[in-house]
C-alpha positions in Angstrom: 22.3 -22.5 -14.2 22.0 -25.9 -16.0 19.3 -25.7 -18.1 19.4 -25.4 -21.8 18.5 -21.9 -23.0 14.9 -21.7 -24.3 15.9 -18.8 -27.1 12.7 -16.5 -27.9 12.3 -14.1 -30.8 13.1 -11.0 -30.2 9.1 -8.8 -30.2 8.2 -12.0 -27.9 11.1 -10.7 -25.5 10.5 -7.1 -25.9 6.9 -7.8 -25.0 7.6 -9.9 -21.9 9.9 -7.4 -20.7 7.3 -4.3 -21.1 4.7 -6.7 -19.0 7.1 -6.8 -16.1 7.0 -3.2 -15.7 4.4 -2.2 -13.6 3.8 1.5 -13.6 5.3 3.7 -11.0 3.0 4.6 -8.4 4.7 6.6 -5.5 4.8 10.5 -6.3 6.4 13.8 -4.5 6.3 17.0 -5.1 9.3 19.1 -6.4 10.2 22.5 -8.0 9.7 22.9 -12.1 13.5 23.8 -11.7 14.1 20.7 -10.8 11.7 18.5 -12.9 13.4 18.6 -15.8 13.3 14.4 -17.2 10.6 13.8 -14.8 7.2 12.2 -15.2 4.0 14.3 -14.2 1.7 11.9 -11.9 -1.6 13.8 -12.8 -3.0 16.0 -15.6 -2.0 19.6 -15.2 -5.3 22.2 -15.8 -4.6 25.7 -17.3 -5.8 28.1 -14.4 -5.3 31.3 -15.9 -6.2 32.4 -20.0 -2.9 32.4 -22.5 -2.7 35.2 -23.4 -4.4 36.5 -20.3 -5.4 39.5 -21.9 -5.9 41.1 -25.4 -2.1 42.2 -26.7 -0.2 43.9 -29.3 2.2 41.4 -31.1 4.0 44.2 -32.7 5.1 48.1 -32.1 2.6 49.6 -33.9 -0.6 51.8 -34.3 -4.1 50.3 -32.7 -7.0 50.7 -34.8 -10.7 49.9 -36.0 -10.5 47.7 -39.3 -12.7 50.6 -40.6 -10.5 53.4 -40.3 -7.9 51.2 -43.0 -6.3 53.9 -45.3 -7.4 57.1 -43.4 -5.2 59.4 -41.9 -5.8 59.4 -37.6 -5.1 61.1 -34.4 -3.0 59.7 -32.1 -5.4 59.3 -28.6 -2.4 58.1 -26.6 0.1 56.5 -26.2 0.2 52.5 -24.5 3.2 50.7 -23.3 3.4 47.3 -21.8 2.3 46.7 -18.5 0.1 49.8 -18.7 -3.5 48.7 -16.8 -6.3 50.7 -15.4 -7.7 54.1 -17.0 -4.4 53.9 -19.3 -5.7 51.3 -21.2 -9.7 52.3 -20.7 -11.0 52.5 -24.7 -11.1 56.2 -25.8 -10.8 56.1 -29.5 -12.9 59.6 -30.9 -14.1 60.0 -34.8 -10.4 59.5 -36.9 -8.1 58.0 -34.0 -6.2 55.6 -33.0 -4.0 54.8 -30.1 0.3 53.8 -30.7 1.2 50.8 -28.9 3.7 48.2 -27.9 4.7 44.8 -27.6 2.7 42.8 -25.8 1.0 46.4 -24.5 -2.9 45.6 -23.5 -5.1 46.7 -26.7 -8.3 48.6 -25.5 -11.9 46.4 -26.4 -12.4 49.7 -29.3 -9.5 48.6 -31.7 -9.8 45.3 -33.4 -6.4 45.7 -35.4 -2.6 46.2 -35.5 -0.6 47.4 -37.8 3.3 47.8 -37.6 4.9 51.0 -37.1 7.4 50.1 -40.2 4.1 49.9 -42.4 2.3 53.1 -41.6 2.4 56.3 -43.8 3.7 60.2 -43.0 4.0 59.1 -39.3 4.0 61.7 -36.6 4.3 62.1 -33.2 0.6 63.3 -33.6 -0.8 61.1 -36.6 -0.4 58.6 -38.7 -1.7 57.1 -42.1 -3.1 53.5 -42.4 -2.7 51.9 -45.8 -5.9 50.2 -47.1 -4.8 46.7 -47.4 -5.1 45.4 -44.3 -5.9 42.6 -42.8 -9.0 42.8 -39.7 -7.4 41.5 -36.7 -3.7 41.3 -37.7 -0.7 40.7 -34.9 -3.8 41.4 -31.9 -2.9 38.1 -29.8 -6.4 37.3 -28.3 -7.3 36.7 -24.3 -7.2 32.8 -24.1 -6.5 31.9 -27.9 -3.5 29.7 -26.5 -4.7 28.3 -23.9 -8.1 28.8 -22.3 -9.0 28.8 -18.2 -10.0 25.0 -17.9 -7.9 23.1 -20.6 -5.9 20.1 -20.0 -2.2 21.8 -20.5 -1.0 18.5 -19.5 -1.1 14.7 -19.5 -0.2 12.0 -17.0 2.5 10.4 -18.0 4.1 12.9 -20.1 8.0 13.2 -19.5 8.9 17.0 -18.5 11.4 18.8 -21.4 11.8 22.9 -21.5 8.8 23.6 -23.1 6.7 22.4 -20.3 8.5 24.6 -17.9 8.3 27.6 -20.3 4.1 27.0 -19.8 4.4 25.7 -16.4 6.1 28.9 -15.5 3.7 31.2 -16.9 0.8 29.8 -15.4 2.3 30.7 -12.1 3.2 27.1 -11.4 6.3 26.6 -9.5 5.8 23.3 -7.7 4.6 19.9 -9.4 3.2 17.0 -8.7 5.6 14.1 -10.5 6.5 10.1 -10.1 9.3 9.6 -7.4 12.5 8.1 -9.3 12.4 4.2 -9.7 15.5 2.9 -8.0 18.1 1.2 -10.2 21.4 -1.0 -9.3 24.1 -1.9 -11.0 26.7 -4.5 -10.6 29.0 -6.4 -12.3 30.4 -9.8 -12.2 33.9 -11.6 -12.2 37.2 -12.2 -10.6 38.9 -10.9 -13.3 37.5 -7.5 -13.1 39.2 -4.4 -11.8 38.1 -1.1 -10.7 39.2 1.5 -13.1 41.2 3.3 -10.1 42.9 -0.3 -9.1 45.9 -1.8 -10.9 44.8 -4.6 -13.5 47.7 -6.9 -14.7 47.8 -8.2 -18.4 45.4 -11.0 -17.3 42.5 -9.2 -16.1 40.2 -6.1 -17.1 38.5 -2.8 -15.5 35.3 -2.5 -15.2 33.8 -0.3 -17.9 30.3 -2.3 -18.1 29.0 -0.7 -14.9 30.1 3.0 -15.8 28.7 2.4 -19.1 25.4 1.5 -18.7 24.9 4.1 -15.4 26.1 6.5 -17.9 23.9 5.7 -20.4 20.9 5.4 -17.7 21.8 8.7 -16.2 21.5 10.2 -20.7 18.1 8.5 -20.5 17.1 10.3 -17.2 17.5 7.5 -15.0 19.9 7.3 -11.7 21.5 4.3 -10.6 23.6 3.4 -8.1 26.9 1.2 -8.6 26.9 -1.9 -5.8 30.0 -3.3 -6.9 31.3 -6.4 -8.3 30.2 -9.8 -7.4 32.4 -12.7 -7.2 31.5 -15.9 -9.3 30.7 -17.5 -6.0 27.3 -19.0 -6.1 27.2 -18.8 -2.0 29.0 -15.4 -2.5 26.7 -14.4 -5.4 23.4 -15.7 -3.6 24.1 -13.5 0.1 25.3 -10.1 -2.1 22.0 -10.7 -4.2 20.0 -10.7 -1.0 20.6 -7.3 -0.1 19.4 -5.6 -2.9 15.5 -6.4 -2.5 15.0 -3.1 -2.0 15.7 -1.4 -5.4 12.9 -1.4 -8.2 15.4 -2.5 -10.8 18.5 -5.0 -10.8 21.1 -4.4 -13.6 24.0 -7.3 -13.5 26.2 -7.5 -16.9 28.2 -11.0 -17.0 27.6 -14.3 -15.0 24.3 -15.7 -16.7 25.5 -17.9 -19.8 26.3 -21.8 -19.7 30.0 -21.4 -18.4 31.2 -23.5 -15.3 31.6 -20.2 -13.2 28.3 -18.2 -14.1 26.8 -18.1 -10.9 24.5 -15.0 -11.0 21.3 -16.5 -12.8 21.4 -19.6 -9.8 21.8 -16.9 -7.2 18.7 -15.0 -8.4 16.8 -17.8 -8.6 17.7 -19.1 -5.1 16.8 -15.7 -3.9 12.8 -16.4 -5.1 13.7 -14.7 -9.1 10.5 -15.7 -11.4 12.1 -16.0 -14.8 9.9 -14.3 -17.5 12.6 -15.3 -20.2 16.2 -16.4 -20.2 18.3 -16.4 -24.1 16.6 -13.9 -27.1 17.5 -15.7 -30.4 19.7 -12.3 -31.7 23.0 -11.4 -31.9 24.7 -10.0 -30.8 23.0 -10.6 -27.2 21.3 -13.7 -26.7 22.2 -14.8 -23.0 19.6 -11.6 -21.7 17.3 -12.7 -18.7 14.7 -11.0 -17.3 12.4 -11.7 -14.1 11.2 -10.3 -11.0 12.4 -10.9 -7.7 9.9 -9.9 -4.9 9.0 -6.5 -6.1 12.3 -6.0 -8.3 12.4 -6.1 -11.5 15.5 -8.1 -12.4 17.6 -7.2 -15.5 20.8 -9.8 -16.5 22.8 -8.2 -19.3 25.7 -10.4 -21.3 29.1 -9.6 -20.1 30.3 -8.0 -23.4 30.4 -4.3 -23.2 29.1 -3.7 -26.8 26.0 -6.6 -26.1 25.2 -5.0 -22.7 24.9 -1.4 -24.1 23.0 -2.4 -27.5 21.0 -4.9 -25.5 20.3 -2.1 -22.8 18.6 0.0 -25.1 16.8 -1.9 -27.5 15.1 -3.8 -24.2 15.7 -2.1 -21.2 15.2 1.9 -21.6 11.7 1.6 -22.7 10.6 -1.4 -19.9 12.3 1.7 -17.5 10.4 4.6 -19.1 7.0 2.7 -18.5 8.1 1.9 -14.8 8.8 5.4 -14.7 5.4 6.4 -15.4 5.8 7.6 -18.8 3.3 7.1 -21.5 6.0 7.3 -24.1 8.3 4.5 -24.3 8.4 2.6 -27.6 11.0 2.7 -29.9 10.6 5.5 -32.6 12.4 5.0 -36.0 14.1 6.8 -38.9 13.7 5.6 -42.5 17.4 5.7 -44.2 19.2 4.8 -47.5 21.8 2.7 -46.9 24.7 3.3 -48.1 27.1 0.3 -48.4 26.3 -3.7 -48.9 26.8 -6.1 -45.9 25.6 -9.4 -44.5 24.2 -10.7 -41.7 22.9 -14.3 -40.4 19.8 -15.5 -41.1 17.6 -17.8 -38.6 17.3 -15.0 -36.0 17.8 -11.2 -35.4 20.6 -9.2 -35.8 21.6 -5.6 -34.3 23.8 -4.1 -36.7 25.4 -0.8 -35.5 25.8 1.9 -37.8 25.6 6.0 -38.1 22.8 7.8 -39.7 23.5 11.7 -41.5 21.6 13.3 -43.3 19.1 10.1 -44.3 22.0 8.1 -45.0 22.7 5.1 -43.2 26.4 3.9 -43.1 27.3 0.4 -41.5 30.2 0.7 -39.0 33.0 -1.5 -39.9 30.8 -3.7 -42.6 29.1 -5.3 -39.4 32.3 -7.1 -38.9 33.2 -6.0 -35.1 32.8 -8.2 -31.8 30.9 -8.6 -29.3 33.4 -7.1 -26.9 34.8 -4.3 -28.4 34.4 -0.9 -27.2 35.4 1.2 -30.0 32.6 0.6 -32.5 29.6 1.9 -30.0 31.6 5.2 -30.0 32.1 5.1 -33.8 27.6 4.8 -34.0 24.8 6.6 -33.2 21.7 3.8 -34.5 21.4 0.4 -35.1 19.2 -1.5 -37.4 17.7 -4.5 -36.4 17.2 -7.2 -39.1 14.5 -9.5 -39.5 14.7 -13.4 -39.1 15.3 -14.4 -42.5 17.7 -11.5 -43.9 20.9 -12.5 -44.8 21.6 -9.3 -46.8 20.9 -5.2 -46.6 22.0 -3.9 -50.2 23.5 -0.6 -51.3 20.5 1.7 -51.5 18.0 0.3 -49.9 15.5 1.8 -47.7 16.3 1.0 -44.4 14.2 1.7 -40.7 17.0 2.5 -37.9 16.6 3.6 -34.4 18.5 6.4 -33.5 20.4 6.8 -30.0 18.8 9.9 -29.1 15.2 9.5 -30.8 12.7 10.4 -28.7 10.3 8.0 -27.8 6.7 7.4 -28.3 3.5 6.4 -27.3 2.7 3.6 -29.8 4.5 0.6 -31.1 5.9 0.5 -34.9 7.7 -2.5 -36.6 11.5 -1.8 -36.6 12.2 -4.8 -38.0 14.4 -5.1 -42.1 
């Protein structure tokens, strides 16, 4: 690729790459052990009342509110799972009934008190102190959820909790996005596979193993397709199989060097360009586009740029493909800790680790692009506006953590 790089700033980027996702369309249906990460393709409607059915929170003694500090009867005795005439109200003048956990309360009690704060109790009465409170620990028919309710959105991404209620609804199959397809390859004659023997003049491949990882932490599978020569005719035939994934992920082959063939061999394979250079460091060889129905994704060659660059801009274009409503970047507000500079005139991504509200700088933001050692040693990264030159010691600071969740709405991330 020839041209000159035409650098945008980096919210112009972000935004460009968001409009190339086109939300995920295709859906199946799987088990809710199995959903866990996935996207729900249609709102989920409560079907049956949560609680289903008046309970006892506590093991305790069923009353009527107006029988607080009397002495009463015992009518029976209720235990969970009990239905029928065993749970049929029956209360006489002066009774009440003991009960259990969860145990169905009769419609002629209206209270629950614990067992541990009763008076003189027998097995066949019991004394009710007088300051109580009218319907205390009696968990209502449908004052969770009621018959009818949205439980759940389209779009929302499936965690525990939504199998916890899926479960007790009596759902055990749901309807969810099918995965978007993903590959990833890497470029260069000087790369070797981990499991090959690289000499002092070349490398292993860690880019691709990195960012599948990293994809895979995100809820993503990818597929590795290899390595391509920096061949352009090479390049250009390899590229032309690979139509049929939703998302291309190359690392490498896309700046102004001699043998950066990748970018030419999209482009000769029909690649529309939405951008190609983001004025940030470090990272600013990035290009994105779409290639017949794939979206196209060209990552610097640097392990550190690939993996900052893959998170900041790709995760969340991913989540939306995905399906999910919730894909901007959330942040953290932070102290930091130490002084350091930065270069003015375009964005930076600064790594760092965040504890306890404290945000420490790794290395004082002196670390290359290439090294390896300083994305283990973080877990955020700031990102610096245009005209910073300088984060003090104690100043408030927005970072976005690794493994923040994301969100529905976008927020300025910018110091």
């Amino acid at each position: 690729m020839n041209q000159k790089l035409n650098f945008l700033d980096f919210d112009e980027a972000f935004t460009k790459s968001l409009e190339l996702a086109n939300k995920n369309s295709r859906v199946e249906i799987v088990s809710i052990s199995e959903a866990l990460g996935r996207v729900i393709s249609k709102d989920i409607i409560c079907k049956k009342n949560l609680p289903s059915f008046d309970n006892s929170a506590m093991d305790g003694f069923a009353i009527k509110f107006s029988d607080a500090g009397k002495t009463l009867k015992i009518n029976k005795v209720i235990f969970a799972g009990d239905k029928g005439e065993k749970v049929q109200e029956s209360l006489g003048q002066n009774e009440c009934y003991k009960i259990m956990t969860g145990a169905k309360v009769p419609s002629d009690a209206d209270t629950i008190i614990p067992i541990e704060n009763c008076l003189d109790v027998t097995k066949d009465s019991v004394t009710i102190p007088k300051d109580i409170k009218k319907g205390a620990n009696l968990r209502l028919k449908g004052e969770e959820q009621k018959e009818g309710n949205r439980l759940f959105a389209k779009g929302e991404e499936i965690n525990s909790s939504h199998i916890t209620l899926l479960a007790s609804q009596g759902i055990v199959m749901i309807e969810v996005y099918k995965k978007i397809t993903i590959a990833v390859l890497s470029t260069g004659n000087e790369i070797k596979e981990p499991w090959e023997n690289a000499d002092e003049e070349e490398i292993y491949n860690c880019n691709s193993y990195a960012l599948i990882s990293q994809l895979k932490e995100k809820g993503f599978d990818a597929t590795y397709c290899g390595v391509v020569p920096d061949s352009l005719e090479e390049s250009k035939n390899y590229i032309s199989n690979l139509k049929s994934y939703d998302v291309i992920i190359t690392t490498g082959g896309i700046s102004m060097g001699d043998a950066d063939f990748v970018g030419e061999a999209f482009l000769q394979n029909g690649l529309e360009t939405s951008f190609h250079g983001v004025n940030i460091k470090p990272g600013r060889p990035i290009m994105m586009g779409k290639m017949d129905k794939s979206v196209v994704i060209c990552l610097p060659g640097n392990p550190l740029t690939a993996m900052v660059n893959i998170y900041l801009f790709v995760i969340p274009m991913l989540k939306k493909l995905q399906g999910a409503n919730e894909y901007y970047h959330d942040i953290s507000k932070a102290t930091n800790t130490k002084e350091f500079k930065t270069k003015n005139g375009r964005v930076n991504i600064v790594l760092g680790s965040l504890k306890n509200t404290m945000f420490d700088v790794t290395r004082d933001n002196k670390y290359g692009s290439g090294m390896i050692t300083a994305l283990y040693e973080s877990n955020s990264i700031l990102v610096t506006g245009n005209s910073t030159s300088l984060i003090n010691a104690n100043q408030d600071v927005f970072v976005i953590e690794f493994n923040k969740k994301l969100q529905n709405k976008q927020i300025n991330i910018f110091n």
